[in-house]
C-alpha positions as CSV (number, residue, x, y, z in Angstrom):
1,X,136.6,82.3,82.7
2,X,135.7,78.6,82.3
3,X,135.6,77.7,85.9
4,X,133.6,80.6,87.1
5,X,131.0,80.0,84.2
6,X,131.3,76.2,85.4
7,X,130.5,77.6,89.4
8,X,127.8,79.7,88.0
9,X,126.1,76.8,86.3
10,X,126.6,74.0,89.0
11,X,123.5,72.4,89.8
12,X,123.0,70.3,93.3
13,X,121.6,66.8,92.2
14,X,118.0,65.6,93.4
15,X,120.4,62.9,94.8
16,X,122.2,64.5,97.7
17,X,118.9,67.0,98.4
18,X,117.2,63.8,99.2
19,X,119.8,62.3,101.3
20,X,119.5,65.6,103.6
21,X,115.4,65.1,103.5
22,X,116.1,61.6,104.9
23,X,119.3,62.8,107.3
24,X,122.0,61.7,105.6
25,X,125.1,64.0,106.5
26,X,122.7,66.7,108.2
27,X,122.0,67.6,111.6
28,X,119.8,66.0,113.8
29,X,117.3,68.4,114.7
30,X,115.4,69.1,111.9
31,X,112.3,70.9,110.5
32,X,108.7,69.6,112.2
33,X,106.6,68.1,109.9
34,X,103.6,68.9,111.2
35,X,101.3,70.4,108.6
36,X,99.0,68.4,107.0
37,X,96.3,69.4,103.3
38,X,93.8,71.8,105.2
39,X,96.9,73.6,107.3
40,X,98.6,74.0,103.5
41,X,95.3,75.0,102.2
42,X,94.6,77.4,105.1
43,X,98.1,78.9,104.9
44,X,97.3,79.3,100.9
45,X,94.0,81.4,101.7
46,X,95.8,83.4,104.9
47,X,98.4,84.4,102.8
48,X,96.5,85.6,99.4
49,X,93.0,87.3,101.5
50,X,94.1,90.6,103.0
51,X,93.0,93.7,102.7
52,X,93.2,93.6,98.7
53,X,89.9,92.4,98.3
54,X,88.5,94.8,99.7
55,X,90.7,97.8,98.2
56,X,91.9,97.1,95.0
57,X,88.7,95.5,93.8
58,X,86.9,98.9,94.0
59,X,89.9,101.1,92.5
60,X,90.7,98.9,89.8
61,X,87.1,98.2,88.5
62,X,86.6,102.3,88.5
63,X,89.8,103.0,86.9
64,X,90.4,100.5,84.5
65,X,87.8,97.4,84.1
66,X,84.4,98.5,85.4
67,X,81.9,95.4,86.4
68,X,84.7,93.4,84.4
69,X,86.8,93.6,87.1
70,X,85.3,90.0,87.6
71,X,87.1,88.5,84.6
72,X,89.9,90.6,85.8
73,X,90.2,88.1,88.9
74,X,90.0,85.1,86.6
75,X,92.6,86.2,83.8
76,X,95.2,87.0,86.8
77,X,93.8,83.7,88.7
78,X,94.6,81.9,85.5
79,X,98.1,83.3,85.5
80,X,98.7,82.6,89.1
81,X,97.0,78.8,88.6
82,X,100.1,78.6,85.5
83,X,102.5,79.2,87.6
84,X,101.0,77.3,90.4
85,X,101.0,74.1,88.4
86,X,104.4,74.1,87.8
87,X,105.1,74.9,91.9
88,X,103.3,72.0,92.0
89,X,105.3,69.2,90.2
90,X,108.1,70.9,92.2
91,X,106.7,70.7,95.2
92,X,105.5,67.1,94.9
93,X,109.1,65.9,93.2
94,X,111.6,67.9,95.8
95,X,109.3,68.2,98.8
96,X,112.0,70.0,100.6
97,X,111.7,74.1,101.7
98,X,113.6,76.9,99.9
99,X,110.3,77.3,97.0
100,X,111.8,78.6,93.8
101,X,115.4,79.0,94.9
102,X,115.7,75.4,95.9
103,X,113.8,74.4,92.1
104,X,116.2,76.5,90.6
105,X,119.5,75.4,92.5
106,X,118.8,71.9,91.0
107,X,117.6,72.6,87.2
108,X,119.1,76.4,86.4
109,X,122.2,76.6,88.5
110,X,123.8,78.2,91.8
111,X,124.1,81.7,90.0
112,X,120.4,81.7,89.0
113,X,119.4,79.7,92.5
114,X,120.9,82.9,93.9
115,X,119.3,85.0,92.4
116,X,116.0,83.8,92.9
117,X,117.1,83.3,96.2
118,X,117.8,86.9,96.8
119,X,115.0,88.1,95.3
120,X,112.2,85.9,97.3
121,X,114.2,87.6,100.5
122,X,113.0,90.9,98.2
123,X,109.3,89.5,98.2
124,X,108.8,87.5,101.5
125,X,110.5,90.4,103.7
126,X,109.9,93.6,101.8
127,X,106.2,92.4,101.8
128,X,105.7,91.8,105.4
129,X,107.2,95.4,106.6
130,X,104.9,96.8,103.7
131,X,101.7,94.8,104.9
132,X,102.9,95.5,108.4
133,X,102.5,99.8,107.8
134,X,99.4,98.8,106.1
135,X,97.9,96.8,109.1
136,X,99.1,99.8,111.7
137,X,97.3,102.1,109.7
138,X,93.8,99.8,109.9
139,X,94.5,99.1,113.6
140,X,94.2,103.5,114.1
141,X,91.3,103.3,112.3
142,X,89.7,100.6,114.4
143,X,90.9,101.9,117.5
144,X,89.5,105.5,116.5
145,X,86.5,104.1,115.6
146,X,85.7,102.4,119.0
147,X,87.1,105.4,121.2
148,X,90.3,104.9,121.8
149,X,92.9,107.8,120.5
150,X,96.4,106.7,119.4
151,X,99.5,109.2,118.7
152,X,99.4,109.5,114.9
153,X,103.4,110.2,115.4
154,X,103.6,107.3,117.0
155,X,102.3,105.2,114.3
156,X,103.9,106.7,110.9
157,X,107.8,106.7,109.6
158,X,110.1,109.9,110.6
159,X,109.6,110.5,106.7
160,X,105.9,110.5,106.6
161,X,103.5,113.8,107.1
162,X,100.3,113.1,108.8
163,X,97.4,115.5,108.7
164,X,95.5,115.5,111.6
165,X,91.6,115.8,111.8
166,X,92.5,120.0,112.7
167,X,94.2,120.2,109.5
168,X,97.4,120.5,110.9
169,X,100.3,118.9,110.1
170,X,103.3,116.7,111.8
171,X,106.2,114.5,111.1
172,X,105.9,110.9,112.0
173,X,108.1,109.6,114.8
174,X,108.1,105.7,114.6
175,X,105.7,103.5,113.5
176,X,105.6,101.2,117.1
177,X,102.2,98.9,115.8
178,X,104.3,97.8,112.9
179,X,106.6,97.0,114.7
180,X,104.9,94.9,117.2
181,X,102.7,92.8,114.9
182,X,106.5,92.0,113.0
183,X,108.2,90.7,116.5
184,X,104.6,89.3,117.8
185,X,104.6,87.1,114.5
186,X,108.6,86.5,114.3
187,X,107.8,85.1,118.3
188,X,105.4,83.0,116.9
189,X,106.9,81.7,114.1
190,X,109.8,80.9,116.6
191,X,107.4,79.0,118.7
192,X,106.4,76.6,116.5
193,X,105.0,75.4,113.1
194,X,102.0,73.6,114.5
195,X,101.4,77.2,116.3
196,X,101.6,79.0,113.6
197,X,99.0,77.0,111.7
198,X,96.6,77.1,114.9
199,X,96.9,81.0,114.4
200,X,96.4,81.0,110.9
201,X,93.4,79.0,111.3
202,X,91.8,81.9,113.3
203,X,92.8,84.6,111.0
204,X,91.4,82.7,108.2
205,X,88.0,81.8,110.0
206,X,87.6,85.5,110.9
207,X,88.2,87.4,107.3
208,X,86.8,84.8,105.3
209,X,83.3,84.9,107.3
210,X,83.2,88.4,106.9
211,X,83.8,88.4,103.3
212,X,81.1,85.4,103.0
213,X,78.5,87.9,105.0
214,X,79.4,90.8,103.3
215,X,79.1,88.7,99.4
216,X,75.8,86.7,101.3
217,X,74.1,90.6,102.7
218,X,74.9,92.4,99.3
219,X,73.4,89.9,97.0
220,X,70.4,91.2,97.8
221,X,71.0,94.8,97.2
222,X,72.5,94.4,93.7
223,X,71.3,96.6,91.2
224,X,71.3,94.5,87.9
225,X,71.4,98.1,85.9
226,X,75.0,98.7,87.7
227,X,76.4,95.6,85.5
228,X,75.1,97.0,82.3
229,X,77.6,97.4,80.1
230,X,79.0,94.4,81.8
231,X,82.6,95.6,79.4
232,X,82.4,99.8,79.8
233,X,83.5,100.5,76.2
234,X,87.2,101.7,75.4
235,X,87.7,105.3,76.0
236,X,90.5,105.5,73.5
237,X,93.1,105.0,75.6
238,X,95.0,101.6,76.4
239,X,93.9,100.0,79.7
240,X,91.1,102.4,80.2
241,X,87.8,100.0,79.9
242,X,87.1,97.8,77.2
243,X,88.9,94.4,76.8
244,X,92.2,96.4,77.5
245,X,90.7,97.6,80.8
246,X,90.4,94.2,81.9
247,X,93.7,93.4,81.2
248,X,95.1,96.2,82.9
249,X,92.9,94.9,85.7
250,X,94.0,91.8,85.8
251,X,97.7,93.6,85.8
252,X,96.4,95.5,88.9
253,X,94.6,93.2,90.5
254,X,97.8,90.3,90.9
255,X,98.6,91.9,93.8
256,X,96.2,90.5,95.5
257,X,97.5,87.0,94.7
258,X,100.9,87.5,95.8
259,X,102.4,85.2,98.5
260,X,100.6,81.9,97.3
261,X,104.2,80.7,96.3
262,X,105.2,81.2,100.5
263,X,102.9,77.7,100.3
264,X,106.0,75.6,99.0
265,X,108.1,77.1,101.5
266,X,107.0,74.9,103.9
267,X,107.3,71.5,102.3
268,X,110.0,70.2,104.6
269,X,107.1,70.7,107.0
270,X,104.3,68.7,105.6
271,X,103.5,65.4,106.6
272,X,102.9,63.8,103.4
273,X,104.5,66.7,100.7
274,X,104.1,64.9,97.5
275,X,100.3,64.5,97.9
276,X,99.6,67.9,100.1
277,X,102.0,70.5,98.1
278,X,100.2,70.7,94.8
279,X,96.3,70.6,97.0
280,X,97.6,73.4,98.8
281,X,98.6,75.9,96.4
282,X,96.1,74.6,94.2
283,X,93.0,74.3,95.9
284,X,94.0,77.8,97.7
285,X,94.4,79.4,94.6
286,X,90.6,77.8,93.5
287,X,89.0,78.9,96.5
288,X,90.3,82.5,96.9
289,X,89.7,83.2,92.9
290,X,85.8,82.3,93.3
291,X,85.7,84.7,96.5
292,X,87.6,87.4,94.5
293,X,85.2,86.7,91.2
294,X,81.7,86.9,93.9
295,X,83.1,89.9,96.0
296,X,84.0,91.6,92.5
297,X,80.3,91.1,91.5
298,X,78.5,92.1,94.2
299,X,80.6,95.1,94.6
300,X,79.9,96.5,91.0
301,X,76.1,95.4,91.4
302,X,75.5,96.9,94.8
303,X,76.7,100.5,93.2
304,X,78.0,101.7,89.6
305,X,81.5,101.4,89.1
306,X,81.6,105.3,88.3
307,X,81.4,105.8,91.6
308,X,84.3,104.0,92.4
309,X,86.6,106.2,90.2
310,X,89.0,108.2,91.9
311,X,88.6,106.3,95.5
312,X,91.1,104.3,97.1
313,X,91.3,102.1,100.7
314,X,88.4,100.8,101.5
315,X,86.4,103.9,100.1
316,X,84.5,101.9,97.7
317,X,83.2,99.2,99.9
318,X,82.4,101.9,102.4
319,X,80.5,103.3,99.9
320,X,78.7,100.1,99.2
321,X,77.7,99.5,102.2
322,X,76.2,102.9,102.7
323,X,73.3,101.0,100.3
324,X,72.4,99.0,103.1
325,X,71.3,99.1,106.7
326,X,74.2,97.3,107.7
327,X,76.3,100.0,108.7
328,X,78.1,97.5,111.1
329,X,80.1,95.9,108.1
330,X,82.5,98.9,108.6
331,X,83.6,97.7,111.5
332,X,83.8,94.3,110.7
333,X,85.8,94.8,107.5
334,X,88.4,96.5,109.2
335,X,88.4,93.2,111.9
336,X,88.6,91.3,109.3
337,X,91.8,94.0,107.5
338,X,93.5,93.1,111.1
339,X,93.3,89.4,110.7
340,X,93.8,89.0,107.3
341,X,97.1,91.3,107.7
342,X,98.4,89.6,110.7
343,X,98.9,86.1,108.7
344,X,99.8,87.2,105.8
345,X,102.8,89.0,107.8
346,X,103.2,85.5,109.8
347,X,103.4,83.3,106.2
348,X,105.4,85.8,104.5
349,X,108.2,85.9,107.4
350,X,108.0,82.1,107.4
351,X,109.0,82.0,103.7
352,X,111.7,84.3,104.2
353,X,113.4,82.2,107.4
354,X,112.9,79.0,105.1
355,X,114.1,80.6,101.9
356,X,117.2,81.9,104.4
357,X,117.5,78.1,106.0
358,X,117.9,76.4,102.3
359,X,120.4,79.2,101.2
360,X,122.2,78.8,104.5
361,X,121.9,74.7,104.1
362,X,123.7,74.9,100.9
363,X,126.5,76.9,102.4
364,X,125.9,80.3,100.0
365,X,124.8,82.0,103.6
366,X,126.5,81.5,107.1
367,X,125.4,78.4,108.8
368,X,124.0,79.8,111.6
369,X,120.9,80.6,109.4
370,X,120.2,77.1,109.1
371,X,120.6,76.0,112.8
372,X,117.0,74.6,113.8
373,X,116.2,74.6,117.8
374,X,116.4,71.7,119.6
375,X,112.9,72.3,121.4
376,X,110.6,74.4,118.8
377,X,112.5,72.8,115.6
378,X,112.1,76.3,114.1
379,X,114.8,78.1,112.0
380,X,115.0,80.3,115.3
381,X,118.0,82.8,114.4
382,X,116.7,83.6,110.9
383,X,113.4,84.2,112.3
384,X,115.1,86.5,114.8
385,X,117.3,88.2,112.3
386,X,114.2,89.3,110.2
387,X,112.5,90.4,112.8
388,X,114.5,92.7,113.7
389,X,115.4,94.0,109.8
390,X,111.5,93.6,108.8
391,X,110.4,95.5,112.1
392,X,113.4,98.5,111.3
393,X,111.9,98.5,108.1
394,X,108.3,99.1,109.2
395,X,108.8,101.3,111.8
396,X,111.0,103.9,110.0
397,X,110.4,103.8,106.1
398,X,107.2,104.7,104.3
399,X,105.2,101.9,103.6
400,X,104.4,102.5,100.3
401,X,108.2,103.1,99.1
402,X,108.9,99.7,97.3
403,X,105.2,98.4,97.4
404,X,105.4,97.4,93.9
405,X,109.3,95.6,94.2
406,X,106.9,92.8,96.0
407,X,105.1,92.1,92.9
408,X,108.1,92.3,90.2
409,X,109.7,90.0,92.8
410,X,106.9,87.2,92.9
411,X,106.6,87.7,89.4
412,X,110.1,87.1,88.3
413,X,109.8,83.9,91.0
414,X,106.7,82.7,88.9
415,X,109.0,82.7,85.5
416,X,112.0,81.1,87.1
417,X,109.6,78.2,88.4
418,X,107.7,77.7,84.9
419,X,111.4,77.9,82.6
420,X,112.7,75.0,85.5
421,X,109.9,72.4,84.6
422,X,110.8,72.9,81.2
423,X,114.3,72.4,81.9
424,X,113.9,69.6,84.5
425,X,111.5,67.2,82.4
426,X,114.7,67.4,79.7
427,X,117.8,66.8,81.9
428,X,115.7,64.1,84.5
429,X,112.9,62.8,82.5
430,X,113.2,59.9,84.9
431,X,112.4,61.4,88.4
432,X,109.4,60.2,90.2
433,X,106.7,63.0,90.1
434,X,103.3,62.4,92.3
435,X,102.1,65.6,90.5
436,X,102.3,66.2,86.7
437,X,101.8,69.7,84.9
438,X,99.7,68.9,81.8
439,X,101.2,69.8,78.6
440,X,104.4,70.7,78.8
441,X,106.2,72.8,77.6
442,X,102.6,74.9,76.7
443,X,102.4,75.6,80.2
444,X,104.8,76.6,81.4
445,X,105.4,78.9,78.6
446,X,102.0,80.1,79.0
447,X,102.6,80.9,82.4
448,X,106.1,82.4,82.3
449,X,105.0,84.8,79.3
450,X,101.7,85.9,81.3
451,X,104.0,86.9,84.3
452,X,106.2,88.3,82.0
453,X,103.5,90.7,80.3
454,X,103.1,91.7,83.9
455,X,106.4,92.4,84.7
456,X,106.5,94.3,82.0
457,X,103.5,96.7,82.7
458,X,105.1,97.9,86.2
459,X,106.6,101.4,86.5
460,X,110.5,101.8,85.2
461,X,111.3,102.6,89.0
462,X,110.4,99.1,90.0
463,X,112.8,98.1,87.3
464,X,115.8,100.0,88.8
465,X,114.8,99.3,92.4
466,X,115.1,95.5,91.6
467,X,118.3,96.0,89.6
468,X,120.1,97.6,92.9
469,X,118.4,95.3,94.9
470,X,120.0,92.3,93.2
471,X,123.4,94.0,92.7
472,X,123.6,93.9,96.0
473,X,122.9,90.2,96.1
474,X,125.6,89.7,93.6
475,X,127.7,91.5,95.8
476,X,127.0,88.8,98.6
477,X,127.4,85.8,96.4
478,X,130.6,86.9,94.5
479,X,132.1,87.8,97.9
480,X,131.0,84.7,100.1
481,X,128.1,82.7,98.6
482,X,130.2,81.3,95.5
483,X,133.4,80.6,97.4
484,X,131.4,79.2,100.3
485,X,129.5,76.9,98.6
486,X,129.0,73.2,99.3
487,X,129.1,72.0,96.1
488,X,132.4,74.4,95.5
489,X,133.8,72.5,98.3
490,X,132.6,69.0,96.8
491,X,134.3,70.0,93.2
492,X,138.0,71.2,94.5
């Protein structure tokens, strides 16, 4: 019992991780460091904008928070910037990829490591086959909207019903769009870091204009009486306006944040890690908080939150921009839906396949995992293997069947992380850190117990999904991961 407790707690020493940074004992192909502060920032912004600025904004401020939806955005920013801090020091100390499972392997323990480990797979690939539905039902819509007619049973799961415009009713086939933007990113990611980030770019250029236009056209039409009561007073109920509104809000609203963490993924790709790490989480986190706070409030101002209640997808800005002569913007939010969707698909699958390469690396998954190609010094058959699971996954199950396992996933990440900087600053006070979090241990406590009131608040089903989910995992590490081990090897 003593020697399994002693596996479960093994921890891998910043030591021997920075030997295999350097290429001591590792292969010689390795990762391309290639990304510099603005691709990290970029990849930060392309991961957290998609489509929920545009539909959970609306919902949430009819529902729940009203024109407060604005300090909805901060109190979950605030959580997200917690958490981000501590990412940070990590980042900056052990610039290497893996995120939280590779903090975790060397503060926690391998049993804890794999956990987390398992459960960013949860996250990073659950996530991209539910954004990847998502971005094949806006891609109908846009193609419907400038003439061109799609099968709708061609673009749903075998388990979805689909009303058609007659009213009647048919049984999805295969969702093919889904599938294609999984592979067409997967291809890309294969292709090369430096490519990836080029795409990003583009994505990122093209939603965050037309969010700018859309905040910069609106101004103009807001309707100062819309923001009056600024707090809609508590209907008597928890989480139905009034202060506990905006907290439910800010409960509701963390989705949109999700995927920020993929940003330390990529470490083992930056150029200068120690410096870039913490400005690209950070400043990402900074910039997409003050267009969620100004999209928020120009939302509520252009129309009154009541009318908001009850409407979901992009209902609500539809309805907003029905105020103004620029019926065009409905077009253009659902180009900007498309790009915002294709790279947060492309970031997410990259920190699955990095996650995958660490776990692989540290011999708790076959080493073929962590086999980089000699030419696109990518982790090629991860990359490949995901592709085909995410893309199964898209094409034949409902998209909205485990939407919220992604956010008790990131949120359980976010704990993990902020209980490690605790942990590390006691057992290696001594290790060089470029990047400080400020008063430890009150953040970190701050930000683990934030995330964990938000845990909390999601549905009991999420719960139990997670708990089969990660049986599953424990399945896999009893079975291979803990007898495979390198640092089992190292101790026998």
């Amino acid at each position: 019992m003593k020697s399994v407790l002693r596996s479960f707690l093994r921890c891998k020493s910043i030591e021997v991780l920075q030997q295999e940074l350097t290429g001591e004992g590792t292969d010689k192909v390795k990762l391309h460091r290639a990304l510099g502060p603005t691709n990290l920032v970029l990849f930060g912004i392309g991961v957290i904008i998609g489509a929920g600025i545009f539909s959970v904004t609306g919902s949430a401020a009819g529902s729940y928070a009203g024109p407060a939806i604005v300090l909805s955005f901060v109190i979950a920013g605030i959580g997200c910037a917690l958490a981000g801090l501590c990412y940070s020091e990590f980042a900056s100390m052990v610039p290497a990829a893996g995120s939280a499972y590779t903090y975790s392997y060397l503060t926690l323990g391998e049993f804890f490591a794999w956990v987390i480990g398992w459960d960013l797979v949860l996250e990073y690939a659950v996530g991209a086959a539910t954004v990847a539905s998502a971005w094949s039902v806006y891609l109908i819509k846009f193609l419907g909207h400038i003439g061109i007619a799609f099968p709708a049973q061609l673009a749903a799961s075998p388990f979805s019903v689909l009303t058609l415009q007659d009213g009647s009713k048919v049984h999805g086939i295969i969702n093919i769009p889904a599938i294609f933007i999984v592979i067409l990113m997967s291809g890309l990611l294969i292709k090369g870091i430096r490519e990836s980030a080029v795409f990003n770019a583009v994505m990122v250029a093209v939603k965050v204009t037309v969010v700018l236009a859309f905040i910069a056209v609106g101004w103009s039409f807001i309707n100062p009486s819309n923001h009056v009561p600024f707090i809609p007073p508590n209907e008597g109920q928890f989480g139905h306006f009034g202060w506990s509104g905006v907290l439910r809000g800010a409960a509701i609203v963390f989705f949109a944040y999700i995927g920020f963490d993929a940003v330390s993924t990529a470490a083992q790709e930056a150029r200068n890690p120690r410096r870039d790490m913490p400005i690209g989480i950070l400043v990402s986190l900074l910039v997409c908080t003050v267009l969620y706070c100004l999209f928020s409030y120009v939302l509520t101002g252009m129309v009154s939150y009541k009318q908001f209640i009850g409407l979901e997808g992009l209902a609500p800005v539809t309805v907003a921009i029905e105020q103004t002569p620029y019926k065009v913007f409905s077009l253009l939010v659902e180009v900007a839906i498309l790009a915002g969707f294709s790279s947060v698909i492309m970031i997410l699958l990259l920190g699955q396949s990095r996650v995958f390469y660490s776990m692989s690396r540290d011999g708790l998954l076959p080493g073929l995992f962590s086999e980089i190609h000699p030419k696109f010094r990518t982790p090629w058959k991860s990359n490949i293997l995901f592709a085909l699971f995410v893309s199964a996954f898209a094409g034949f199950v409902p998209g909205d069947v485990v939407g919220h396992m992604c956010s008790i996933g990131t949120l359980l990440a976010f704990v993990m992380v902020c209980l490690a900087v605790i942990v590390l600053r006691v057992t290696k006070p001594d290790v060089p850190r470029q990047f400080r979090v400020p008063w430890v241990p009150v953040v970190p406590i701050l930000g683990a117990l934030m995330c964990l009131a938000m845990m909390l608040a999601l549905p009991i089903d999420t719960w139990i999904r997670l708990a089969v989910w990660l049986a599953i995992g424990l399945a896999i590490y009893f079975f291979y991961g803990r007898k495979s081990s390198k640092l089992q090897r190292v101790s026998r």
